[in-house]
N, C-alpha and C positions, 0 to 999 in steps of 0.2 A: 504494500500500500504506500502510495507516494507522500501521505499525510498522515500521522498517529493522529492528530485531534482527530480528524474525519474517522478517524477507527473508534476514536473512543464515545465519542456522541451515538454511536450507534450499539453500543457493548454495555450491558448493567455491570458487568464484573471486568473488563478489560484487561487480558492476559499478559501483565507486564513483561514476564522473560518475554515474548514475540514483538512487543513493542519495542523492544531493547534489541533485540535481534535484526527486528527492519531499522530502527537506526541506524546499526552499522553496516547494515549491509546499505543503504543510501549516500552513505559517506565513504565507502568501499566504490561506491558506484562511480562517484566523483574523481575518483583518483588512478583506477583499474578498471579497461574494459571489459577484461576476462576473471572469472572471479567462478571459484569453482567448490565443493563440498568432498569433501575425505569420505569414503566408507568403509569399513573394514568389518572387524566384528564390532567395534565402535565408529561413531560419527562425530565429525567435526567441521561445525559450521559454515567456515572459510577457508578457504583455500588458495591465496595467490600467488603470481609467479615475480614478484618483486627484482630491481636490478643487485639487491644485499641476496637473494636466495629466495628461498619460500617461506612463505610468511602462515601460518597455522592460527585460527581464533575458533573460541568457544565464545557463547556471550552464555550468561546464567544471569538472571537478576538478581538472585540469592545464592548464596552458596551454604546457609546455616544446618539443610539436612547432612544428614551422612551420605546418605542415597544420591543426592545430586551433585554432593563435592564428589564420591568417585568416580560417578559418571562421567562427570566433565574430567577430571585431571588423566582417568581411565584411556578417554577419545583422542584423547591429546597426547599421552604418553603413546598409546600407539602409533599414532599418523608419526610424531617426531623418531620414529624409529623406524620405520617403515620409508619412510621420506629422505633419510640424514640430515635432521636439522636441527640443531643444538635449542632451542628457544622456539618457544608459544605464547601466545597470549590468552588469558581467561581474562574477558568483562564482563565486570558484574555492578550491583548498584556504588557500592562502599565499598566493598575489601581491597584490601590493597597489600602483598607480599609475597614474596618469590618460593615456588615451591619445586626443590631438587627431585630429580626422579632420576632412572637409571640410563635415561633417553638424552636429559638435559635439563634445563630450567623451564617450567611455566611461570608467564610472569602474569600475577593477578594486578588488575589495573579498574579502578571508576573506571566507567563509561565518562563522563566528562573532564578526566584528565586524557585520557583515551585521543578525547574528541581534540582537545585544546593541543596536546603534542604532534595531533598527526593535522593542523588545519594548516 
């Protein structure tokens, strides 16, 4: 969707992780024609072919379950091994800290420092 308001006027509950998700994928759009998704046994949201390498992102709005932090760090440890690419990015609302895996670093980032480092 080209516009979260327009999503959310129309939504009683409005599914923030997808909101946070077309964010970035809208600002991924600005910058990357080709922009592509990881599958494996896990998924990962983004996928680009950057001039530094390939670039790896989850976005999660929250990460406070158990269940969704592995989730995401799970798709991402995979693809970054699967891939050879030392570094990922998880965005999410607030958290913010680098989490070592056997693959490499994910780096957890706001969505608006995210926004402000990559404009």
């Amino acid at each position: 969707m080209i516009d979260n308001g327009f999503y959310s006027l129309h939504q009683f509950n409005p599914d923030k992780g997808k909101q946070y998700e077309n964010v970035v994928f809208l600002h991924l759009r600005r910058m990357y024609n080709d922009i592509y998704y990881f599958k494996a046994s896990q998924e990962v949201d983004f996928c680009i072919e950057t001039p530094q390498g390939i670039l790896l992102i989850n976005v999660s709005y929250e990460l406070s379950g158990n269940s969704t932090r592995e989730r995401e760090i799970n798709g991402l440890t995979e693809a970054m091994q699967s891939l050879q690419t030392p570094h990922s990015l998880l965005i999410t609302r607030d958290a913010e800290e680098i989490i070592p895996t056997p693959s490499g670093q994910i780096h957890v980032i706001p969505l608006y420092k995210w926004l402000l480092d990559t404009f």
